[in-house]
FIKOLDO-209576 format. One line per 8 residues: number of its first residue (from 1); for each residue x, y, z of N, C-alpha, C, O. Coordinates in pm, whole numbers, plus 32768, in hexadecimal, padded with zeros to 4 digits. Layout:
N
NUM	X,Y,Z,X,Y,Z,X,Y,Z,X,Y,Z; ...;
end
This chain:
145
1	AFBD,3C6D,DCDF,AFDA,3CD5,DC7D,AF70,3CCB,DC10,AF75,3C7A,DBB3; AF1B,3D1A,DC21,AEAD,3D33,DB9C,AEB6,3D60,DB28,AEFC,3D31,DACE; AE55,3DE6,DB21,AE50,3E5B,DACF,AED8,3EB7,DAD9,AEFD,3F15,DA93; AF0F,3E80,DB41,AF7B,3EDA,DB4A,AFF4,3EC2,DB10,B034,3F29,DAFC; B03C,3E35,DAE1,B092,3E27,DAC2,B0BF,3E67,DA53,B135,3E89,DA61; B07A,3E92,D9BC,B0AA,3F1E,D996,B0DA,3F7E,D9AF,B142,3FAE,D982; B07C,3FB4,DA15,B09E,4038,DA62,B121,402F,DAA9,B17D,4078,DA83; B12F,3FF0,DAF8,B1AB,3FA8,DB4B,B223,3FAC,DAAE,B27E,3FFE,DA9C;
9	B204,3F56,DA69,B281,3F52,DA0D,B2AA,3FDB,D9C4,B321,3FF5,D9B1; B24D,402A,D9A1,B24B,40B6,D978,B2AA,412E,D9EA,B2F0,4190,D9D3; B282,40EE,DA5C,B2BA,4144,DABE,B364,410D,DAE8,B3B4,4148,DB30; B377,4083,DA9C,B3D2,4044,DAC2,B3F3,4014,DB49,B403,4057,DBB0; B3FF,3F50,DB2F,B409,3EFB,DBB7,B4C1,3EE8,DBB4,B515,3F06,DB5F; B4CC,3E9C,DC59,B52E,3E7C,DC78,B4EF,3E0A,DC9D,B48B,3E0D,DCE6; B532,3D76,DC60,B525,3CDE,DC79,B595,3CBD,DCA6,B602,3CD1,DC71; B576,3C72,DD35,B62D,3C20,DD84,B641,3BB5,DD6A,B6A6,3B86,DD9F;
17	B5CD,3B2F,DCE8,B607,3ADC,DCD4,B5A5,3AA5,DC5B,B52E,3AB7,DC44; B5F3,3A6C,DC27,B5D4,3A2E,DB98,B51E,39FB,DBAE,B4E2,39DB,DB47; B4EE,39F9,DC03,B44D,39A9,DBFC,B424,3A17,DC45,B3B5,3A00,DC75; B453,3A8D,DC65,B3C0,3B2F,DC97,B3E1,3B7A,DBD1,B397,3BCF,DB9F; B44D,3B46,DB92,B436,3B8F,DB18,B3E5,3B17,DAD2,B36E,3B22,DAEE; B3F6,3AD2,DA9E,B377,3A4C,DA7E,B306,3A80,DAAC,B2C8,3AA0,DA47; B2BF,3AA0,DB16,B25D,3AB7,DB3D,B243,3B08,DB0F,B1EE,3B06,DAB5; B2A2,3BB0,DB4F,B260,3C1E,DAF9,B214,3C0E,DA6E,B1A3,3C34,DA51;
25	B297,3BAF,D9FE,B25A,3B9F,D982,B1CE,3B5F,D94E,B186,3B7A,D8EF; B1C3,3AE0,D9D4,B14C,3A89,D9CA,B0E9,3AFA,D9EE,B08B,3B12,D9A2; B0F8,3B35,DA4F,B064,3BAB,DA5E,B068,3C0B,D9FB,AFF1,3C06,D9DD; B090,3C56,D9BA,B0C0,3C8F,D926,B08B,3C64,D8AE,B066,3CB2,D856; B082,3BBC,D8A0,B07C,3BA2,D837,AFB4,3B95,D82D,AF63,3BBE,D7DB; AFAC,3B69,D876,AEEC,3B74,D88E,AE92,3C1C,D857,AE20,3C3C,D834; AF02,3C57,D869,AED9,3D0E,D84E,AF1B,3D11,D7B5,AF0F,3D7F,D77E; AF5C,3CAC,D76B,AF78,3CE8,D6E0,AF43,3CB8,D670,AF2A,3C42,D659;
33	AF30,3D1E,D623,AECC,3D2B,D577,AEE6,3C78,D554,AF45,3C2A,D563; AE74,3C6F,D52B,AE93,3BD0,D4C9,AEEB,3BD6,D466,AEE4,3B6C,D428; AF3B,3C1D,D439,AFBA,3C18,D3DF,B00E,3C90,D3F8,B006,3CFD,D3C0; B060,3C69,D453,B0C9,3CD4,D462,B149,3CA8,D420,B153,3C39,D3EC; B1BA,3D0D,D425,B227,3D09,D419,B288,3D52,D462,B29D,3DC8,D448; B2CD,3D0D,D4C7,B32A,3D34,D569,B3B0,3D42,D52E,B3E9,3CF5,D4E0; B3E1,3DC6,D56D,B475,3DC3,D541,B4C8,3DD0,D5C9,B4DB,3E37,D609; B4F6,3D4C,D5E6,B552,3D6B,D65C,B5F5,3D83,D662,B646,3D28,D651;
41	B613,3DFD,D67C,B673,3E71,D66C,B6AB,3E4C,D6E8,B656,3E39,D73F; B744,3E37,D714,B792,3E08,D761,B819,3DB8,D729,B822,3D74,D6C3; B878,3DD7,D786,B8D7,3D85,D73B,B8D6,3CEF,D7A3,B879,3CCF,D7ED; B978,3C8F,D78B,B956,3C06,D7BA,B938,3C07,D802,B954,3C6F,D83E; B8C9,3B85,D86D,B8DC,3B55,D8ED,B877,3BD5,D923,B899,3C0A,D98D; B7FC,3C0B,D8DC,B7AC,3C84,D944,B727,3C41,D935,B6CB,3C79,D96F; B70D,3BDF,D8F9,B694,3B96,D93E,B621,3B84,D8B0,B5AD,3B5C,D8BB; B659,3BA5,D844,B630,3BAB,D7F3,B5B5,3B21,D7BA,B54B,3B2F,D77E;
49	B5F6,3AAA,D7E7,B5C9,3A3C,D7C0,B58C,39FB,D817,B551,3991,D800; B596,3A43,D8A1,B54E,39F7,D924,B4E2,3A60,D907,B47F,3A35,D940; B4CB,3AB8,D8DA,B45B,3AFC,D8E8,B3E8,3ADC,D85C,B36F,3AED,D866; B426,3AB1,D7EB,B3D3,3A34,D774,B3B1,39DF,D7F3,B344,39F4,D828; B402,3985,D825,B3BE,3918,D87F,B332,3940,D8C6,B2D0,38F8,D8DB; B344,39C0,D8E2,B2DB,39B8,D954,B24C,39CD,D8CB,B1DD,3998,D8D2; B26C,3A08,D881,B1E2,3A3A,D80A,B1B8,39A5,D7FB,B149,3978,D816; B249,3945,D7B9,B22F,38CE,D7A6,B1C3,3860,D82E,B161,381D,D810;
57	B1F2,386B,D8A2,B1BB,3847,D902,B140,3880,D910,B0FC,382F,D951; B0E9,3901,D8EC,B077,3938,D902,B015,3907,D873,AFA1,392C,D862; B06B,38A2,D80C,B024,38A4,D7A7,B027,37FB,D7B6,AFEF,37B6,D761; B050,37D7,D7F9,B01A,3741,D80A,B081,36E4,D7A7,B055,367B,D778; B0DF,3702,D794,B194,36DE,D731,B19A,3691,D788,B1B4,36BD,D7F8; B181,35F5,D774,B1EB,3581,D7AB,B26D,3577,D7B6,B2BB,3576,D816; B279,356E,D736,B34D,3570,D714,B37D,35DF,D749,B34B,364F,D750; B411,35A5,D77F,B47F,3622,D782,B4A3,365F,D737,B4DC,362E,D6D5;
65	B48B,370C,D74B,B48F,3761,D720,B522,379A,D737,B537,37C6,D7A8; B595,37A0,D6D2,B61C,37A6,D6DA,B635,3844,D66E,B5F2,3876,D615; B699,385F,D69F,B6DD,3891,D63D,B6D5,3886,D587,B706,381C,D562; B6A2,38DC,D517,B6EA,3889,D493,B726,38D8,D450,B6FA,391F,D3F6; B7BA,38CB,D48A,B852,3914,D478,B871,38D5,D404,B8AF,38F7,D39F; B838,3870,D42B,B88C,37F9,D373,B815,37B7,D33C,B812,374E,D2FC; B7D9,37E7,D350,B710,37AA,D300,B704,3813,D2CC,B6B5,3814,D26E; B72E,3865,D2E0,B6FD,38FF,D2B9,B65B,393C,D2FA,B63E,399D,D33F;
73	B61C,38E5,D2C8,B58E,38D6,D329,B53F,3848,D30F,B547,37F4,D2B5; B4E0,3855,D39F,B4C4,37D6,D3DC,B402,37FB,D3C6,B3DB,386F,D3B9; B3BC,37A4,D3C7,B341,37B8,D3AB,B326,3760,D445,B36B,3701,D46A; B29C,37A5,D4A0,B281,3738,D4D7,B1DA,3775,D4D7,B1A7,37E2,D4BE; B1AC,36F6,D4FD,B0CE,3708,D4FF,B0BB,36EF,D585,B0F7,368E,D5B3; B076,372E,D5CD,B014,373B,D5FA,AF8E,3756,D60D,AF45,36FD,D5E1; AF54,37B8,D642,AEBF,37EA,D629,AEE2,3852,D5C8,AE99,3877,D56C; AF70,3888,D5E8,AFA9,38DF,D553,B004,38A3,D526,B03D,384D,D56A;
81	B02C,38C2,D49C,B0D0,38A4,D45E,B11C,3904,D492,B0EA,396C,D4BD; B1B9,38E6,D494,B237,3921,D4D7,B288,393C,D479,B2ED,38F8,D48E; B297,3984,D40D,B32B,3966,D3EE,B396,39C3,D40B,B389,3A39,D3EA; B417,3990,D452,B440,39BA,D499,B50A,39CE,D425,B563,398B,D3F0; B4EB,3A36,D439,B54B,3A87,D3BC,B5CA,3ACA,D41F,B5B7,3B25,D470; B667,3A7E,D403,B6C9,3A88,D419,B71C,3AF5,D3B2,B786,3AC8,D386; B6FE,3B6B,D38C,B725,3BC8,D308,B7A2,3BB9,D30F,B7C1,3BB1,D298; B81B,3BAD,D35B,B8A6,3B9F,D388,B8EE,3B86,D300,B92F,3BDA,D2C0;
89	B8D7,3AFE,D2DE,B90C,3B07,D25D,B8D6,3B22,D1F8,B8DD,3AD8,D196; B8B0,3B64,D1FA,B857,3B8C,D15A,B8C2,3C0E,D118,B8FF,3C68,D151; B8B8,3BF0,D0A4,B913,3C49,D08C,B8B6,3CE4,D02A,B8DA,3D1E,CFC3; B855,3CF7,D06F,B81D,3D8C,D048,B75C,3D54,D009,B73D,3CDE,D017; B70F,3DA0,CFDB,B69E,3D78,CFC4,B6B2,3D35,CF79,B667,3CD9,CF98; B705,3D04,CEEB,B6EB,3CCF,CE95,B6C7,3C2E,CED0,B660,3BF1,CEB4; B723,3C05,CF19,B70C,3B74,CF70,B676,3B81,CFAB,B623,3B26,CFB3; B66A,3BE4,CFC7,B5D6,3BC5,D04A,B5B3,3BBB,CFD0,B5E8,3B4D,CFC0;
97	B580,3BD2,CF5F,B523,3BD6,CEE7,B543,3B47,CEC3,B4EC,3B02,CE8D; B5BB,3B15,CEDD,B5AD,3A94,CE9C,B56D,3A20,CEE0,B54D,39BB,CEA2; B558,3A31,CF77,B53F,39F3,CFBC,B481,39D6,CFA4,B457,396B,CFCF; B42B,3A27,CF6C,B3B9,3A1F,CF24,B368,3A1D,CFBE,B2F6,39EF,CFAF; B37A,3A35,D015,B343,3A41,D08E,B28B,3A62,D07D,B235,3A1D,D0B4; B26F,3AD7,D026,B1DA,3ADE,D00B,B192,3A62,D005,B123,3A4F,D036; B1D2,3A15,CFCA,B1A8,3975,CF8A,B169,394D,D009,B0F0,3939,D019; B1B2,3945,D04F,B1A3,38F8,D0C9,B165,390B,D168,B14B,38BF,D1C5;
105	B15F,3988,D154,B119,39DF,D1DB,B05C,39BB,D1C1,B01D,3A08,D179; B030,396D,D1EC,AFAC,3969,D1DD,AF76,398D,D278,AFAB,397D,D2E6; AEEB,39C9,D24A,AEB8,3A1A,D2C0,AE99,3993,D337,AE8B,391A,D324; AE94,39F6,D3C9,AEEE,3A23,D419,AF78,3A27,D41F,AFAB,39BE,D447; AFBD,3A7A,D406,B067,3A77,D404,B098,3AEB,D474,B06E,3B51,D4AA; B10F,3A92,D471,B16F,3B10,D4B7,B20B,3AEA,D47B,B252,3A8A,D498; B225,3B63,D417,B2B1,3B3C,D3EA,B2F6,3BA5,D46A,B2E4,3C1D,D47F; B341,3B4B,D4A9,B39C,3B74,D500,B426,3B9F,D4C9,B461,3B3D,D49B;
113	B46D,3C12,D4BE,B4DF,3C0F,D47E,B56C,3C45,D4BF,B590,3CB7,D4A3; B5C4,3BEC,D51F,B654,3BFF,D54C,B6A2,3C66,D4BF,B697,3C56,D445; B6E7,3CC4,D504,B723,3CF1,D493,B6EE,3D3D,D449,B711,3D26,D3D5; B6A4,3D94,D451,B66C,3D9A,D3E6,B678,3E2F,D3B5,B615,3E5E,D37E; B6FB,3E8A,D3C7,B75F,3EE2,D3A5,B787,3EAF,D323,B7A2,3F0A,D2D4; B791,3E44,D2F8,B7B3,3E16,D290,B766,3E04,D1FE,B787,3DEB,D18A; B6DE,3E22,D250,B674,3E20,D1D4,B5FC,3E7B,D1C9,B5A5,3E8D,D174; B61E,3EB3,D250,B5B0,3F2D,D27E,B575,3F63,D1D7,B4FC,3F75,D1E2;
121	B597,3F7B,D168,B562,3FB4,D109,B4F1,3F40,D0D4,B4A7,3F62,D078; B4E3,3ECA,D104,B48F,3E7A,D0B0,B421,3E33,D131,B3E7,3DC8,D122; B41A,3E7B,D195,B3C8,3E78,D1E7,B344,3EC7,D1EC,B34E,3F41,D1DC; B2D8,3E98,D1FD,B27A,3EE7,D1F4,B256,3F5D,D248,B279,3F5E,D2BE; B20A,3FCC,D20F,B224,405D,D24B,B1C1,404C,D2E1,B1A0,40B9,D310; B194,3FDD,D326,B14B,3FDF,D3A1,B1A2,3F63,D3EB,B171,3F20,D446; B21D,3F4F,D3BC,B266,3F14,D413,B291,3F29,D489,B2E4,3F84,D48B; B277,3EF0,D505,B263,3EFD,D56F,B2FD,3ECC,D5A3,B335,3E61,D58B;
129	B33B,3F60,D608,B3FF,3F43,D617,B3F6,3F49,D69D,B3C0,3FA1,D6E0; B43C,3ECD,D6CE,B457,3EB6,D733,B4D7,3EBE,D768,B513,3E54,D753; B521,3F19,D7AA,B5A4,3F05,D7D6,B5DB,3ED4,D880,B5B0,3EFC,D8EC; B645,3E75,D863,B662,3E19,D8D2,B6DF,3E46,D8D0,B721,3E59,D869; B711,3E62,D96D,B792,3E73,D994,B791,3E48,DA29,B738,3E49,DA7D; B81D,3E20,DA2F,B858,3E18,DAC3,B87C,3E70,DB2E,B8CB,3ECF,DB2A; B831,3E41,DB9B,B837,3EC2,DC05,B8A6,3E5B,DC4C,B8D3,3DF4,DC1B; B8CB,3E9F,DCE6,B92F,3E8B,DD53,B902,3E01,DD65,B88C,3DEA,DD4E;
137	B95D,3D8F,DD94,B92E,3D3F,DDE5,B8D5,3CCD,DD8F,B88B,3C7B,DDC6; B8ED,3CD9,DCE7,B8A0,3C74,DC95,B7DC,3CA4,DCBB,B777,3C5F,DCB4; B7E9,3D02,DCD5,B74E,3D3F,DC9A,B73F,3D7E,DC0E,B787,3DD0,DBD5; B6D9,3D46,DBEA,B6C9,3D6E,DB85,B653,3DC1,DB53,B5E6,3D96,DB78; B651,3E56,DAEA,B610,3EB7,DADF,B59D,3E85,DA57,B5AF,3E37,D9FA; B537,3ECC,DA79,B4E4,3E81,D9C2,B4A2,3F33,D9CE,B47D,3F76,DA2E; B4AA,3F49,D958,B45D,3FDA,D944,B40A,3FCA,D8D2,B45D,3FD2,D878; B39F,3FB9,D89E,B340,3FE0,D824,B370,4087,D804,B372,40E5,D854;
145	B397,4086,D764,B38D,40F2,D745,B332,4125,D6C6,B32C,419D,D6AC;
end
């Protein structure tokens, strides 16, 4: 998967298991801006965090890359920084503002953000939305919109 994995995600994939969506993301992440910001749109259990893994895995992230439901967010380095943003509990922008996140995003970044219905107003206007849902049979859908 090359040049195409955009295109492919634009047109929207179907993945049958937790490591063809990892991948998709690992080939994905080689094609994105040196400082983005990902909003992945889905509710529980649609792959949201296996698909950070795979960006994480294409960026050379040693540590396990988990969930941060109760970290709120998790920083990890590679050839880029990760920080990987759980909005769930946040209770509206004023929190994301407190969280001082600018501080900390140094170039190459990718703020990855679960949730992020919750803060969509304090996201930047070239934020890149990704939505994950469940198809038949535990497949799962990824659409770039």
């Amino acid at each position: 998967m090359s040049t195409s994995a955009e295109a492919r995600l634009r047109a929207g994939v179907v993945t049958e298991t937790p490591e063809a969506t990892r991948a998709l993301a690992a080939a994905w992440a080689a094609q994105l801006p040196a400082d983005v910001t990902l909003a992945l749109h889905g509710d529980l259990g649609v792959g949201k965090t296996t698909f950070v893994q795979g960006l994480a895995q294409a960026w050379e992230i040693r540590e396990a890359v988990t969930s941060p439901t109760f970290t709120v967010c998790n920083f990890h380095r590679g050839t880029r920084l990760l920080a990987h943003l759980d909005a769930y509990r946040l209770a509206g922008g004023a929190q994301f503002e407190e969280l001082m996140l600018a501080d900390f995003l140094t170039s190459p970044y990718c703020l990855a953000v679960e949730w992020p219905e919750r803060i969509l107003e304090h996201l930047p206007a070239d934020t890149l939305h990704l939505e994950l849902s469940l198809e038949a049979a535990g497949q799962h859908r990824l659409r770039l919109r």
